[in-house]
ZADREN-597850 format. One record per residue: x, y, z of N, C-alpha, C in turn. Coordinates in steps of 0.001 Angstrom, whole numbers, plus 500000, padded with zeros to 6 digits. Example, Ala and Ser with C-alpha at 12.3 -4.5 7.8 and 13.67 -1.06 7.14 Angstrom:
// ZADREN-597850
513190494310507800512300495500507800513200496700507800512850497750507080513670498940507140512900500030507870
This chain:
// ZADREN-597850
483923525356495844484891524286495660485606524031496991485508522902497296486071522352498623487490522236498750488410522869499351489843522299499301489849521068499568491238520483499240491764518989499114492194519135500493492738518217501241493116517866502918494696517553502118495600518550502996497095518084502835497281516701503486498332516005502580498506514045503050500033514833503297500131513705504480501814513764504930502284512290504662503014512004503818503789510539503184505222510398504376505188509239505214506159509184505672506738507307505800507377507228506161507962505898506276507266505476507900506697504617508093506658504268509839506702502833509603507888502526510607508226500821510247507483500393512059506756500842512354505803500603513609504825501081513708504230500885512683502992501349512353502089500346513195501558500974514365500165499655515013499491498966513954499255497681514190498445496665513525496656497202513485496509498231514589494966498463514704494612499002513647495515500338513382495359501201512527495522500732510485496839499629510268496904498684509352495439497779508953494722497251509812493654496730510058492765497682509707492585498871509978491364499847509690491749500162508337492754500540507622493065500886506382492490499728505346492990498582505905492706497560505306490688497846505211490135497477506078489108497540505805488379498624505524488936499889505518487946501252504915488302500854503372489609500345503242489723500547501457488825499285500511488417498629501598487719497553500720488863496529500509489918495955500994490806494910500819490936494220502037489890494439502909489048493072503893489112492358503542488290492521502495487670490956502235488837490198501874490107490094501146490900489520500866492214489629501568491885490112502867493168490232503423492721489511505402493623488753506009493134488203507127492368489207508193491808490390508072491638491280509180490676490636510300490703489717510410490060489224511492491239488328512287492273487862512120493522487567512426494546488471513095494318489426514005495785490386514241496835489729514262497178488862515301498344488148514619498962487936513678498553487174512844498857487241511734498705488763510525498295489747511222498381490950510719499592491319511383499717491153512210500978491363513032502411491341512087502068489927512229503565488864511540503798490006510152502394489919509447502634490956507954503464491975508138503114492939509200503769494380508990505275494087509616505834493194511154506502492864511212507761492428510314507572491779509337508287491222508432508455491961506787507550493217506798507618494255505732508646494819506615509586495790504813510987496242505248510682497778504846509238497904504245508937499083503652507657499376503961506982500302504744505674500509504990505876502173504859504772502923503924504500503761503689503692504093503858503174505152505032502055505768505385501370507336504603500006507543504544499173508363503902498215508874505410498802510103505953497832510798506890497653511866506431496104512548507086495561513565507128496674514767508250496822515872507597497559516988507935496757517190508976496914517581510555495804518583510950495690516900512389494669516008511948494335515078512362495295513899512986496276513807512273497054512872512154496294511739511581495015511214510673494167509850510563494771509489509782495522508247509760496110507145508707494663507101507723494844507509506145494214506623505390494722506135504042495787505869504043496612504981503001498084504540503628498183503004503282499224502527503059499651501928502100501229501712502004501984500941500872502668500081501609502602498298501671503461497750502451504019496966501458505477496882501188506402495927500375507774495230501262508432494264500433509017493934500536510562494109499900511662494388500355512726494846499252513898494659499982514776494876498689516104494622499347516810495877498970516208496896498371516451498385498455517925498486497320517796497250496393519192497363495641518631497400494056517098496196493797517150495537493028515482495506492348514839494930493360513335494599493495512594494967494729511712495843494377510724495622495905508855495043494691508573494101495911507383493368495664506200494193497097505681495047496175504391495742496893503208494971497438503347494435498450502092493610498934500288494380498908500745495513499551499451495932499673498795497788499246498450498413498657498496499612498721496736499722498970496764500433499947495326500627501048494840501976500746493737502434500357493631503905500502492039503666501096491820504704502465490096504577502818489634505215501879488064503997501691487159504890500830486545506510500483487017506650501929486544507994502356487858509068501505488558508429501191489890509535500614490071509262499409489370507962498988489590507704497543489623508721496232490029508870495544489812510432494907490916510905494691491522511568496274492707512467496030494274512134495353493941511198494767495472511440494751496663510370495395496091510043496654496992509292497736497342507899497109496872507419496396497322506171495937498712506481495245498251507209493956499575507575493493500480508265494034500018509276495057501057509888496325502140508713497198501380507409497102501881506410498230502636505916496851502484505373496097503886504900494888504642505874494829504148507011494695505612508265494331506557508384495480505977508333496960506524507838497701507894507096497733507232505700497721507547504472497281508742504563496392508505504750495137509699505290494428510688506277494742510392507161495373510933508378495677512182507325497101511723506808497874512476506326498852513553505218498122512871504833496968513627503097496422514562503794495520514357505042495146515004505260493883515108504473492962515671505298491280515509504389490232515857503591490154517019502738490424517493501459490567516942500322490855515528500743491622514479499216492292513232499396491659513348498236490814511839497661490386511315497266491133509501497757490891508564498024491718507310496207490744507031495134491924506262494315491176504950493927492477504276493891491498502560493665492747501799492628492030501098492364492672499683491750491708498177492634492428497797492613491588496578493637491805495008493401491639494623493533492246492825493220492200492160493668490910491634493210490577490998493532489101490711494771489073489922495993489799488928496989490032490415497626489823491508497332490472492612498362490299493600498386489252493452497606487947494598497435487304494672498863486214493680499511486062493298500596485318494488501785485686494295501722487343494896502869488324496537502745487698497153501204487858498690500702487916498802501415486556497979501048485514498348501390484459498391502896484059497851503410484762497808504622484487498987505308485308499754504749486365500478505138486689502076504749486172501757503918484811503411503545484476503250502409484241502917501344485175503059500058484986503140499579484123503593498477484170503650497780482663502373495727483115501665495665482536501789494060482819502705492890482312502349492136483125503395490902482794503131489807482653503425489332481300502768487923481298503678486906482034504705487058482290505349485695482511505886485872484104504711486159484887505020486112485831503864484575486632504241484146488012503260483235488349502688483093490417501827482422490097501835482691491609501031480973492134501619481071493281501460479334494142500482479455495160499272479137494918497837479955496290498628479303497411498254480179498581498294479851499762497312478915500151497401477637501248496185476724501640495509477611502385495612478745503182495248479386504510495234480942504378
């Protein structure tokens, strides 16, 4: 039996865009996210008030993030939660919400929208769905 790799959960509000960009695409949320744009990957992490990082102990290798938005009173809106394929498995997803919560405390509701393949995970972690929520596509 193989040990698990200790994850270190920390807050980094300067987290490089290279490394955001690689998360993005080991976890499979490329395809729906600009990673061919740094800039505008840029602007994303820039303007998140909450970025939660998932590294390997030992290595230091980023392979999960949580990036939201919040006002740390009320609501935070989770834009993105990234885990590489390669780590998928352990844990780190729900490590990066417990996180997440753990920093927002109980007082801040936690709201996302989520890729189909993942709504199983949310639910299993608490979530609730919502019908009466809505969303306005972006042209770009």
């Amino acid at each position: 039996m193989t040990e698990q790799p200790t994850i270190l959960y920390a807050v980094e509000p300067t987290l490089p865009v290279a490394e955001f960009r690689q998360v993005l695409v080991d976890s499979g949320l490329g395809g729906i996210r600009p990673v061919d744009d740094l800039p505008r990957l840029d602007v994303m992490l820039a303007n998140a008030n909450l970025l939660v990082t998932a590294r390997l102990a030992g290595t230091g290798a980023l392979v999960g993030v949580a990036r939201g938005m919040t006002d740390f009173s009320w609501i935070c809106y989770i834009s993105e939660i990234g885990v590489s394929r390669d780590a998928q498995g352990l844990g780190i997803g729900k490590g990066l919400l417990d996180e997440v919560c753990r920093r927002l405390g109980p007082q801040v509701a936690l709201v996302l929208a989520s890729v189909p393949e993942a709504v199983g995970f949310y639910e299993r972690f608490g979530m609730e769905r919502v019908a009466d929520a809505f969303w306005h596509r972006r042209k770009a």
